[in-house]
C-alpha positions in Angstrom: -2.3 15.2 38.2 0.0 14.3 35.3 -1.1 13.7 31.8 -1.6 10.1 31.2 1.3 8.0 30.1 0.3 5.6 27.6 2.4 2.4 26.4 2.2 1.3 22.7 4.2 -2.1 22.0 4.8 -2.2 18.3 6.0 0.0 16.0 4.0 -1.0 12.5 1.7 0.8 10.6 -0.9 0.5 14.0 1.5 1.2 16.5 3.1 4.1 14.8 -0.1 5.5 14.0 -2.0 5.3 17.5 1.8 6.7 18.7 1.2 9.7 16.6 -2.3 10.6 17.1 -2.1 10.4 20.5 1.4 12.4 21.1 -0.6 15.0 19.1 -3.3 15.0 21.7 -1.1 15.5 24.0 -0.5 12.2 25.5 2.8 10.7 27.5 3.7 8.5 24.7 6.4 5.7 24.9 6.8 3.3 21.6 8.3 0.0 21.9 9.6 -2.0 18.8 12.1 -4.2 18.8 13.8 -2.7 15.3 15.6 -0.4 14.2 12.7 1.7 12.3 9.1 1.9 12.1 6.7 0.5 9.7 9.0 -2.7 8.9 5.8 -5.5 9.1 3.6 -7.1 6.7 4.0 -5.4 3.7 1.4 -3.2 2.0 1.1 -1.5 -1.5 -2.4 -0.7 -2.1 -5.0 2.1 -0.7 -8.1 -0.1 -0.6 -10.1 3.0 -1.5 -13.6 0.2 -2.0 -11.5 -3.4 -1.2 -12.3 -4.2 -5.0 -9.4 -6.9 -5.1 -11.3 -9.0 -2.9 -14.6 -10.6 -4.4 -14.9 -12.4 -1.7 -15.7 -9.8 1.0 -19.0 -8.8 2.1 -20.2 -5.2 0.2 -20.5 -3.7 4.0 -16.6 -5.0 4.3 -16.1 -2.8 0.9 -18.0 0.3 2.1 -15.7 0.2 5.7 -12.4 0.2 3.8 -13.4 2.8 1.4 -14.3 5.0 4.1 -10.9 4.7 6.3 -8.9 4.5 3.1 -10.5 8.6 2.4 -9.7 9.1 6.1 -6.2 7.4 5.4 -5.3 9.5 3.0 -6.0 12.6 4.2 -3.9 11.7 7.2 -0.7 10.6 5.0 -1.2 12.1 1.7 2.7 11.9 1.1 2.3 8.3 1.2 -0.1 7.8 -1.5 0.6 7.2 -5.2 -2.2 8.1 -7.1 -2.5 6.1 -10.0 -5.7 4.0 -10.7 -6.1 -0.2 -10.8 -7.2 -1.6 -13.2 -9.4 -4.7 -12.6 -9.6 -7.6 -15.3 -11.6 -10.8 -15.0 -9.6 -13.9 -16.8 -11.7 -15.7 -19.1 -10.5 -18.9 -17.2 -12.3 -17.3 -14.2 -16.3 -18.5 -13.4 -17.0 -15.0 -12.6 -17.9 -11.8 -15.3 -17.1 -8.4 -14.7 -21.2 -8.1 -14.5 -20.8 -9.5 -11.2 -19.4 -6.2 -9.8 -21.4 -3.5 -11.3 -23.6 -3.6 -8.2 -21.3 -3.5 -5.7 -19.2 -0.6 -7.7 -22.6 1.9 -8.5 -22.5 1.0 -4.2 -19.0 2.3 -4.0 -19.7 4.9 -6.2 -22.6 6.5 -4.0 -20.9 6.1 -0.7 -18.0 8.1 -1.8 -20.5 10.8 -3.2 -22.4 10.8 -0.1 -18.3 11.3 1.9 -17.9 13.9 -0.5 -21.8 15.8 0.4 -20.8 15.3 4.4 -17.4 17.2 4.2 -16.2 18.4 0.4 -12.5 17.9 1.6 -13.1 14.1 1.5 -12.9 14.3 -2.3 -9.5 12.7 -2.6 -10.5 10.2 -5.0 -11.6 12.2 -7.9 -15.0 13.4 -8.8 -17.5 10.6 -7.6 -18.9 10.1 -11.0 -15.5 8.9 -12.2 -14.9 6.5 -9.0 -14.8 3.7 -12.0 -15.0 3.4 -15.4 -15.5 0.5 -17.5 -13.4 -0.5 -21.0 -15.0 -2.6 -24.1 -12.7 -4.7 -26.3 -13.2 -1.9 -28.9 -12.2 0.6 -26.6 -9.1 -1.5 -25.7 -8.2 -1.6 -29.4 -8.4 1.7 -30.3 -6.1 2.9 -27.3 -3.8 0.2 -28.5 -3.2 2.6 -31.2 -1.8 5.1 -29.3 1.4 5.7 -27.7 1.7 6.0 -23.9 2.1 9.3 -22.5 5.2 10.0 -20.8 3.1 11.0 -17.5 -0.5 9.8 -17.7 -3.4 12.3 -16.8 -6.9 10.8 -18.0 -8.2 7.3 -17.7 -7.3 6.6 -21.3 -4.1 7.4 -21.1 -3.5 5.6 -18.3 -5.2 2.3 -20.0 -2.7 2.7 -23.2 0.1 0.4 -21.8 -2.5 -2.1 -20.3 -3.8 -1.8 -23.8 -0.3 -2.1 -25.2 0.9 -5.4 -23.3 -2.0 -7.7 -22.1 -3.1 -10.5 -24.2 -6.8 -9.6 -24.9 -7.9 -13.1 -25.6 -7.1 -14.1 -21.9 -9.5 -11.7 -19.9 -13.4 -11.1 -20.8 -14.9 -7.3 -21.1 -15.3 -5.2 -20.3 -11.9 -4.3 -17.8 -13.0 -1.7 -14.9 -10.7 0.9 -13.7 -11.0 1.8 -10.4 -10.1 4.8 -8.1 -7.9 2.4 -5.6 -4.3 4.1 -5.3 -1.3 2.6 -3.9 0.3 3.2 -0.6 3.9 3.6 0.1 5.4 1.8 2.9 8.7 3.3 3.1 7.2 7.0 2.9 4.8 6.7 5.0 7.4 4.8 7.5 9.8 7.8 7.0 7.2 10.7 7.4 5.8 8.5 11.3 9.4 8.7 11.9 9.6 12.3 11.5 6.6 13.4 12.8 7.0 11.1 16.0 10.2 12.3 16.6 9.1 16.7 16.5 7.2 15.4 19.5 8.5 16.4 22.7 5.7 14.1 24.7 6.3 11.0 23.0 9.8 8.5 23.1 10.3 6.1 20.6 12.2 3.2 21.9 13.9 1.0 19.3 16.0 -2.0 19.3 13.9 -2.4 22.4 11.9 -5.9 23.2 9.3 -6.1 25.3 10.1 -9.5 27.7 7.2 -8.8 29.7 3.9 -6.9 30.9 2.0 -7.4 33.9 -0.9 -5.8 36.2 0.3 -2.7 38.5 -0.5 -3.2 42.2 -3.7 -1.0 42.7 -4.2 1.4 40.0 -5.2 -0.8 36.7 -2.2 0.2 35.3 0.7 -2.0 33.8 4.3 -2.3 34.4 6.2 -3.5 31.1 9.5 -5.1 31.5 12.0 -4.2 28.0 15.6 -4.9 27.4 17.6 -2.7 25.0 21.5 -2.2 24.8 21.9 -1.1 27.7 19.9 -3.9 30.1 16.5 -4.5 31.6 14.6 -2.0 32.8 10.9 -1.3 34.0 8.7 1.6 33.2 5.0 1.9 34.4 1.6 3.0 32.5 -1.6 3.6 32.9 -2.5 2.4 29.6 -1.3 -0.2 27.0 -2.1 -0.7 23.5 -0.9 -4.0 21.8 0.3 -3.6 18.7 2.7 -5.9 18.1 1.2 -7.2 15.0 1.4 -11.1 14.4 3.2 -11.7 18.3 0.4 -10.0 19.6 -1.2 -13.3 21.2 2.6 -13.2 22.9 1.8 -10.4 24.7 -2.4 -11.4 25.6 -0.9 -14.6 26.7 1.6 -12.6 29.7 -1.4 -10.8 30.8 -3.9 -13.8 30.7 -6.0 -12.7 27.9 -7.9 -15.5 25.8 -8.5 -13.7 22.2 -9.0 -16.1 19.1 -7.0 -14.9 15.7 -5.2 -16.1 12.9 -1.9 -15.6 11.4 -0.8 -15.7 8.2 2.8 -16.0 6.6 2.3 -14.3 2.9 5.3 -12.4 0.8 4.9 -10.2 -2.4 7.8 -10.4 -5.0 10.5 -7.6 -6.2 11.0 -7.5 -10.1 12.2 -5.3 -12.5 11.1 -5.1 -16.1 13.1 -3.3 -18.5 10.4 -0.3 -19.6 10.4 3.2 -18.8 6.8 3.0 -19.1 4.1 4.4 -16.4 1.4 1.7 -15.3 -1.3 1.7 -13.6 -2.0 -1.1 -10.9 -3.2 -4.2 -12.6 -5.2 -7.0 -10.6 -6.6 -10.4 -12.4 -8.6 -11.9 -10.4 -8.6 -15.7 -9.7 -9.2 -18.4 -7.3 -7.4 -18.4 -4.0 -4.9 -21.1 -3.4 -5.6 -22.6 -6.5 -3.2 -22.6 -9.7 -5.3 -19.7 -11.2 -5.3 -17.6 -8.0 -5.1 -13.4 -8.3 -2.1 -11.8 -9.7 -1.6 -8.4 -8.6 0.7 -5.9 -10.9 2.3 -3.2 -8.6 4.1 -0.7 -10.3 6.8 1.5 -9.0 9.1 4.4 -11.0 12.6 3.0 -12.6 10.6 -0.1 -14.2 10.3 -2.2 -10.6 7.0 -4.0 -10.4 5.6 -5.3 -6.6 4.1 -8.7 -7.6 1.3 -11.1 -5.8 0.2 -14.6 -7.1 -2.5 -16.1 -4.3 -0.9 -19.4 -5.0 0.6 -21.6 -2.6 3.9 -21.5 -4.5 3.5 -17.8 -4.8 2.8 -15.2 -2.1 0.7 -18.2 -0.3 2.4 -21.3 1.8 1.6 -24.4 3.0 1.1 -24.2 6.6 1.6 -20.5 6.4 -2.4 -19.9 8.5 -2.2 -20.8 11.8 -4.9 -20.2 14.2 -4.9 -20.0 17.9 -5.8 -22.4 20.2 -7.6 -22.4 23.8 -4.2 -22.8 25.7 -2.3 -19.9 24.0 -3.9 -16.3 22.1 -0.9 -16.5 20.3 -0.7 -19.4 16.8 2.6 -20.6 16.6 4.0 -19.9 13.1 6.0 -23.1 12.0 10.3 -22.4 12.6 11.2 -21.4 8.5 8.8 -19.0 8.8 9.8 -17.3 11.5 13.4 -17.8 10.4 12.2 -15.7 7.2 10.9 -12.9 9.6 13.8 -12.7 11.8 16.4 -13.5 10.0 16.9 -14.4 6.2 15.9 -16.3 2.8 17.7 -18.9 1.5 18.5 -17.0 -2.3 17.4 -20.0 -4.2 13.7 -19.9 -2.4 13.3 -16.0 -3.6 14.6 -16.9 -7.0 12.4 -19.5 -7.1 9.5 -18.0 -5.9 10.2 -14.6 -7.7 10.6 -16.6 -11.1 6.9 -18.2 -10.4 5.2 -14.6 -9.6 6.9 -13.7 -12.9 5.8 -16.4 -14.8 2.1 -15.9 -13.2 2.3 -12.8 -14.3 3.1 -13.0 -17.8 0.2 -15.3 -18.8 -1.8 -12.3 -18.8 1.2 -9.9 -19.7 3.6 -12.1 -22.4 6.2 -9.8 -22.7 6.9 -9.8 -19.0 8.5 -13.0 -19.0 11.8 -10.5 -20.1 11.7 -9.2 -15.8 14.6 -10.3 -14.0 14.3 -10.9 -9.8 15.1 -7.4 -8.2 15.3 -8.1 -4.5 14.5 -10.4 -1.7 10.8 -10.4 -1.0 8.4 -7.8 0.6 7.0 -10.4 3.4 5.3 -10.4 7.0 3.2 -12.5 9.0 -0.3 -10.6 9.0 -2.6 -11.4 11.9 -6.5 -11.6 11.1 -9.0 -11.3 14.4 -11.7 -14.1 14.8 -11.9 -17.6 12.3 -12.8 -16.2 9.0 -9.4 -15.6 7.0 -11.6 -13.4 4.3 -11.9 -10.9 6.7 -10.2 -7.9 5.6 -11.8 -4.4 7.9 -11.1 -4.8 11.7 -9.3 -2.3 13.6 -9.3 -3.1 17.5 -10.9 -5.1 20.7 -10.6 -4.4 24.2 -10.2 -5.9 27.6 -11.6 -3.8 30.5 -10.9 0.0 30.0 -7.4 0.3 29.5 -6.2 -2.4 27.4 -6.6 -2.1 23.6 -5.5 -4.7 20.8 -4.8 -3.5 17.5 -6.2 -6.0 15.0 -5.8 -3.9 11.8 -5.6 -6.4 8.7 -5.1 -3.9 5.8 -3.3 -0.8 7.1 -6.1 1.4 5.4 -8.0 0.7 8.9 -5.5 2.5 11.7 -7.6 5.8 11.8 -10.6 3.7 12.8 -8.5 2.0 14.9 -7.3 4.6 17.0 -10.6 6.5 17.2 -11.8 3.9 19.1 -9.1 4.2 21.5 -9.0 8.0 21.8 -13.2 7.6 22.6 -11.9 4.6 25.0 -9.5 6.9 26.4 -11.6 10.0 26.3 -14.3 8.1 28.7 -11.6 6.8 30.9 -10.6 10.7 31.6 -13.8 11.9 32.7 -13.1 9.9 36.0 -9.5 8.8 36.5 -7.2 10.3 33.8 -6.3 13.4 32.4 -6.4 13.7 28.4 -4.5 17.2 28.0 -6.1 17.8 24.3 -3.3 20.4 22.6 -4.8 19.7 19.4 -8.0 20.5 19.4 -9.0 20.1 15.9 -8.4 16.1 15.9 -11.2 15.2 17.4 -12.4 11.2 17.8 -15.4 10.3 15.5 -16.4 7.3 14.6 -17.5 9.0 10.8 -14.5 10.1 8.4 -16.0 13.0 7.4 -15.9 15.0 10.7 -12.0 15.0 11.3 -9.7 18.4 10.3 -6.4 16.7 9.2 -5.7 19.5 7.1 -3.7 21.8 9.1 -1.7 18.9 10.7 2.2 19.4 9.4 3.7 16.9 7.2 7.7 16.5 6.9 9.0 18.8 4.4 9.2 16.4 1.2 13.1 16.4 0.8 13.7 14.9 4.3 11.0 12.6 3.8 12.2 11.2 0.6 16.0 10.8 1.7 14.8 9.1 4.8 12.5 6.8 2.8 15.7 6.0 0.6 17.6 5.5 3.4 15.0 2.5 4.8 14.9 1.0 1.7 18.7 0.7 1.4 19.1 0.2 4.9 16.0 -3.2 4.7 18.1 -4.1 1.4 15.9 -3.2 -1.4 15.6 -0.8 -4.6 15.6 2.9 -3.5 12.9 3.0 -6.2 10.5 1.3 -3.9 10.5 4.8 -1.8 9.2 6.6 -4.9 5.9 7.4 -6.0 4.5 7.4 -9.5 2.4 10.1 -9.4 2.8 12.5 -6.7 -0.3 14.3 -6.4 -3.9 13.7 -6.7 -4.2 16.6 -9.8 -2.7 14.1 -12.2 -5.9 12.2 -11.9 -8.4 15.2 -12.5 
């Protein structure tokens, strides 16, 4: 009986992911994506080590991301910058920073009690130090001091925020936070790599799946592609759906009623004449409204990521669609799908880019000097259900081989794919063989019980020129395939 062969439509952060975990279990592995390279969705920048940019969500929401973002991390550590975020609350804004010590002394104990399950979970810093909270006086004093060439502590990292942001616009004290960014062209060139040292598992690119339906007899699927050279058919005996915000496209061929949301958002490319090194900055705000957050992503070479949860921002009108009982897939309205497949119109992202910079520099004056870099980061992200706060989900499922990836922040595609591997798992004790070479990656539902340790990572030069090479190949800034800080000692 052969090993079981296992389709995964998609080639994002999910589908990549579930590719990779299960080629290492020794699965027959094909990945479809209609691209050239992997990882080119919605775009992500932050490790939502605690999901403190989002007030909104419930605390249970928080303590779910913070555990997949440890397990995330210690799956891709060369795709993490670790550098802290800094939270500040405008003094336009009803909330206080009050409001949060609750959930964060939360936070704080759940990571301590990662740490107490399995010490190798302590990617985040010493538990005690998960946040740390600055007074105006503290502010001023580290005003004082010149920033540090390559921040270490907390306060050093604070001395630019200290330097640039206009103190009379947010209320005390600020929090920093142990929330580190994520890389999406690293951690799109190291899948590459590691996907393709796997002699079980075919990437298929430039590939489109046209169609997928039942196989006579055996529950399995037959999925119908077309790639340069025709239309072809290949069978499986089990599918994962992870094609992201056309994922209702591919319920809908197979029958399957599943209600979601999608949501057209972009985040904008600047660059900001300093050779300074920043932390993360979020200011929180209202969604959709004037005020809405503004989030300060910084990368090396003075190029800042930037999000402003206005409609005229990283927000649209029209831009959440939901599903309806005819169809599991929403139907994105024409420019916005023209903006995914094909192209921007250069006065929108100068537009657009000049807003996020204007947003940004109520907070941050000098800022007004940043010019627009590149066209924007942008995707359409799909969110399970009718809540569009909802920010942890990882995957549903329809009968016993079927799975649909439904990640919403990419912090959640460990989760994700334990599921499937326990799905799977069950499924072999009666009618499929999972060949298990790697014995160590074991599915659990809790973080702590994994061994990614000894897993091999692309050797760093290979990964960095093929994280280069995506970023000049999708048309932006090689400096977006840098990291600030490298490794995790720079915060100790």
């Amino acid at each position: 009986m052969s090993a079981a062969r296992i389709a995964v439509i998609g080639g994002g952060v999910a589908g990549a992911t579930a590719a990779l975990y299960l080629g290492r279990l020794g699965l027959d592995v094909t990945l479809f994506d209609k691209n050239s390279s992997l990882v080119s969705g919605p775009p992500f920048c932050h490790l939502h080590a605690g999901g403190n940019l989002y007030r909104e969500i419930s605390d249970e929401q928080c303590v779910t991301l913070l555990r997949q973002s440890v397990d995330l991390l210690r799956f891709y550590p060369y795709a993490v910058d670790f550098r802290p975020t800094v939270i500040a609350v405008p003094v336009t804004d009803k909330g206080t920073p009050e409001d949060l010590y609750p959930r964060l002394e939360r936070l704080r104990g759940e990571y301590a009690a990662l740490i107490d399950e399995d010490a190798r979970n302590k990617v985040l810093g010493e538990s005690e130090n998960y946040y740390r909270l600055y007074s105006r006086e503290m502010i001023e004093r580290l005003r004082q001091l010149e920033p540090a060439a390559m921040p270490v502590t907390p306060d050093e990292w604070m001395i630019p925020v200290a330097h640039e942001m206009d103190l009379a616009k947010v209320k005390f004290p600020l929090i920093m936070v142990q929330e580190y960014g994520l890389n999406l062209f690293r951690l799109g060139a190291g899948v590459s790599l590691s996907l393709s040292a796997l002699s079980n598992t075919e990437m298929r690119l430039e590939t489109t799946v046209t169609d997928v339906s039942p196989a006579a007899g055996n529950g399995g699927f037959i999925v119908t592609y077309e790639d340069r050279n025709g239309t072809a058919q290949s069978s499986f005996d089990y599918m994962i759906n992870a094609a992201g915000f056309r994922s209702g496209a591919i319920d809908d061929m197979l029958g399957y009623r599943r209600e979601r949301m999608v949501e057209f958002k972009a985040a904008y490319v600047t660059r900001w004449h300093s050779d300074t090194v920043w932390p993360e900055i979020i200011f929180y705000g209202e969604r959709g409204t004037p005020g809405g957050m503004a989030q300060f992503t910084p990368y090396p070479g003075g190029h800042f990521q930037l999000h402003g949860m206005t409609n005229d921002i990283t927000l649209f009108e029209g831009g959440l669609v939901g599903s309806t009982p005819d169809s599991a897939q929403p139907s994105l309205a024409p420019q916005f799908i023209n903006m995914i497949d094909r192209s921007w119109e250069w006065s929108c992202v100068e537009k657009r880019s000049r807003r996020a910079i204007e947003h940004m520099a109520q907070y941050l004056p000098r800022f007004r000097e940043a010019d627009v870099a590149a066209k924007p980061l942008y995707g359409a992200q799909q969110i399970p259900g009718e809540d569009p706060t909802l920010r942890a989900a990882d995957v549903s499922f329809v009968g016993e081989r079927y799975a649909r990836c439904e990640v919403v922040k990419a912090s959640s595609v460990l989760s994700m794919t334990d599921a499937i591997v326990q799905r799977l798992s069950a499924l072999s004790n009666t009618e499929m063989r999972l060949e298990t070479t790697v014995t160590d990656v074991s599915p659990a539902a809790d973080v702590g019980r994994r061994d990614f340790e000894h897993l091999p990572h692309p050797e760093e030069s290979g990964l960095q020129d093929r994280a280069a090479s995506l970023c000049e190949e999708r048309q932006y800034p090689h400096e977006l395939s840098k990291r600030v800080v490298s490794h995790k000692a720079a915060l100790t």
